[in-house]
N, C-alpha and C positions, 0 to 999 in steps of 0.2 A: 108889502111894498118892495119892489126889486129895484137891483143900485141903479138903474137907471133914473128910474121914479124919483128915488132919493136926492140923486144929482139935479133932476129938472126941478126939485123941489124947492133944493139949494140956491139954482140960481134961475127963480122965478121969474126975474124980471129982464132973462134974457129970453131970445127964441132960440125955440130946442134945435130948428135948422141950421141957424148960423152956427150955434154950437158945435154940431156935427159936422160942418163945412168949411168953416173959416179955420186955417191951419193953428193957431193959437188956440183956438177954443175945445178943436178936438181930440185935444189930451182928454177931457175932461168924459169924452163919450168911450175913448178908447181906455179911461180908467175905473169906467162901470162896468165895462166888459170884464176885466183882469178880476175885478172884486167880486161878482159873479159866479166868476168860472171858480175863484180860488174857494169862496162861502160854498158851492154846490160839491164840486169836487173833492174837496176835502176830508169828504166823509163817506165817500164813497168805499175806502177798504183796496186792497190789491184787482188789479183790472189790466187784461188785454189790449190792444189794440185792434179792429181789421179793417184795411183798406183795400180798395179795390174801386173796381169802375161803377159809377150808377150806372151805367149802360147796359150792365148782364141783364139779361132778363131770365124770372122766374125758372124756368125749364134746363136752365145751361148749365152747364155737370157742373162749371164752377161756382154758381149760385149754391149750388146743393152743397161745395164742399166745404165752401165757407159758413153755412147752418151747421153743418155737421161740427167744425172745429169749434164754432161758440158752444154748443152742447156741450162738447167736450171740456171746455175751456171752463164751464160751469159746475161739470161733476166733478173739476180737480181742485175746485176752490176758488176760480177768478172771474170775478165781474169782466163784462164786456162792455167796450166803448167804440163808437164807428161814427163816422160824418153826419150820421143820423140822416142823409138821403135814402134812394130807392139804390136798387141794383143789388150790389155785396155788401154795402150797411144795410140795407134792409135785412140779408140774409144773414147777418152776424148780429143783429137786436133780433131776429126772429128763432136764429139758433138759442139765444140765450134766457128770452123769453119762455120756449118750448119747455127750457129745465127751472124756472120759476128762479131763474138768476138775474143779476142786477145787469140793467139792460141800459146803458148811456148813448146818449146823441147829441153831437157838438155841431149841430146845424149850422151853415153860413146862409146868409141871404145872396141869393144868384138870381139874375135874369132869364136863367134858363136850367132846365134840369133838375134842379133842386126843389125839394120838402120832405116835411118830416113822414117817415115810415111810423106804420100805427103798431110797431112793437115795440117803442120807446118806452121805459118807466115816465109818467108824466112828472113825476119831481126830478128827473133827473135829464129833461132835456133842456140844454142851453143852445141859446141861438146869438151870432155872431155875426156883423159889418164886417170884420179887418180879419182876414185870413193870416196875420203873421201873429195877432193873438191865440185865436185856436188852434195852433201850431205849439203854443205855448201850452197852453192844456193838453193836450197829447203827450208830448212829452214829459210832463213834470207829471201825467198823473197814471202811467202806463208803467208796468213793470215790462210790457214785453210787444213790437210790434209783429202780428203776422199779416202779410204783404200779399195780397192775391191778386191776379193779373188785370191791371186798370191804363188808364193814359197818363197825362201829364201831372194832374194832380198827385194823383197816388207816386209818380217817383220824387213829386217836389218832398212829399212827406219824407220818403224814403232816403234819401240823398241828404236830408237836413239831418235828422236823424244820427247819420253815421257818417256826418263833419261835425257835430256836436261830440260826438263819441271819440272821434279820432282827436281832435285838441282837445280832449279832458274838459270839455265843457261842461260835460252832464258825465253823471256813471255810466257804467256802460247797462245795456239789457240787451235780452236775445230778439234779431233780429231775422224772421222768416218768411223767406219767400215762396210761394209756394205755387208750383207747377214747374217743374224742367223745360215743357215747350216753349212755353212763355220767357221764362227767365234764361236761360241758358244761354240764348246771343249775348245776352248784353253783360252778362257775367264772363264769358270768355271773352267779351271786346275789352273788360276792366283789367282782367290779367293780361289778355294778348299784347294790350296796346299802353292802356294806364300805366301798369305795372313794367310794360318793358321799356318805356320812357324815362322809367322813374319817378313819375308826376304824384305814384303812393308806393308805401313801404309792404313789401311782401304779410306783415303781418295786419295790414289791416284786412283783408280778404279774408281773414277769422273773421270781423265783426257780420259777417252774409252766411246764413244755412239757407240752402235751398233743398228741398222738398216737395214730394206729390202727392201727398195724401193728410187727409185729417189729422191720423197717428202720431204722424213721425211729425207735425206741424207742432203738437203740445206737447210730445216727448222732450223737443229742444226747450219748451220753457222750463218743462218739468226737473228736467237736468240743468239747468243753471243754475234755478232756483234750490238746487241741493243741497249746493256749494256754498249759497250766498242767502243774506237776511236780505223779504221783502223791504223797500223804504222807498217813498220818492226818490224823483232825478236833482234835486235840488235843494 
């Protein structure tokens, strides 16, 4: 029985809709979620992050680079975890699948685009209504995000991420973006323009490695991790 079950069990003699929908009651659906993610996750061991667009399709060099660094990410010790959609979650559960490594997906329920990719560990997919909980599991259960070229999603993750890190919210972890094509406007918009405003301090633009290759993508977890004991964010 999963905490949802548990919860609808609890309070039998409501309906599980209004539960869900009525602002009062849906604490109680947004707190099967958190006990979920916290009971599954928990015992999952040190683990990656990769985001990116469900939109890549199979054949695109960054579909392939993203498989490649969960590989990698695998033979150096670290479980993998992605949105558990198609596109570059597919290709980062499939990377890490390929090396018989711990393979997570933190699926959200969407009207479009979204389902689960069939290289998920089956005990280790969770699936998610409220996108600022599975936001919550990313971060608290990730030692390290690598960033591959996606839309709005993928920089909400990115940008929460490293305003959690910059106010000491959370520890810090290595964060990787990866391809210079892709990343490089919006990294020189951050210095050109962020940084010559003032709006952030020269030293947070350490908390961004951008990179083009598989390599040098786990190199940077590799090296962090040298310096500092794996642990959660929290």
């Amino acid at each position: 029985m999963n905490s949802e079950e548990k919860i609808r069990l609890a309070f039998k003699d409501k309906d599980w809709k209004e539960i869900k929908t009525n602002d009062s009651w849906a604490i109680f659906k947004i707190m099967s979620e958190f006990v979920e993610g916290f009971e599954k996750l928990a015992k999952i061991g040190p683990c990656v992050s990769i985001f990116g667009s469900a939109r890549t399709k199979e054949d695109h060099p960054y579909y392939k680079m993203a498989e490649e660094i969960a590989a990698k990410l695998v033979r150096h010790g670290y479980g993998v975890v992605t949105g558990g959609g198609p596109g570059i979650m597919e290709a980062g559960n499939r990377g890490a699948k390929s090396e018989k490594g711990k393979s997570v997906g933190l699926n959200i329920e969407l009207p479009f685009e979204q389902g689960n990719n069939p290289y998920i560990d089956p005990d280790k997919l969770i699936s998610f209504d409220y996108f600022f909980v599975r936001k919550v599991m990313f971060v608290k259960y990730s030692q390290g995000f690598i960033v591959m070229p996606g839309g709005f999603g993928t920089l909400d993750e990115l940008f929460e991420a490293i305003t959690l890190i910059q106010t000491k919210k959370i520890g810090r972890f290595p964060i990787v973006l990866v391809g210079f094509d892709y990343w490089g406007g919006l990294f020189e918009w951050i210095k050109g323009t962020m940084l010559k405003e003032g709006n952030i301090s020269a030293g947070d633009l350490d908390l961004i490695n951008i990179v083009d290759n598989a390599t040098d993508a786990v190199s940077v977890i590799d090296e962090f991790y040298s310096k500092y004991l794996l642990s959660p964010n929290f």
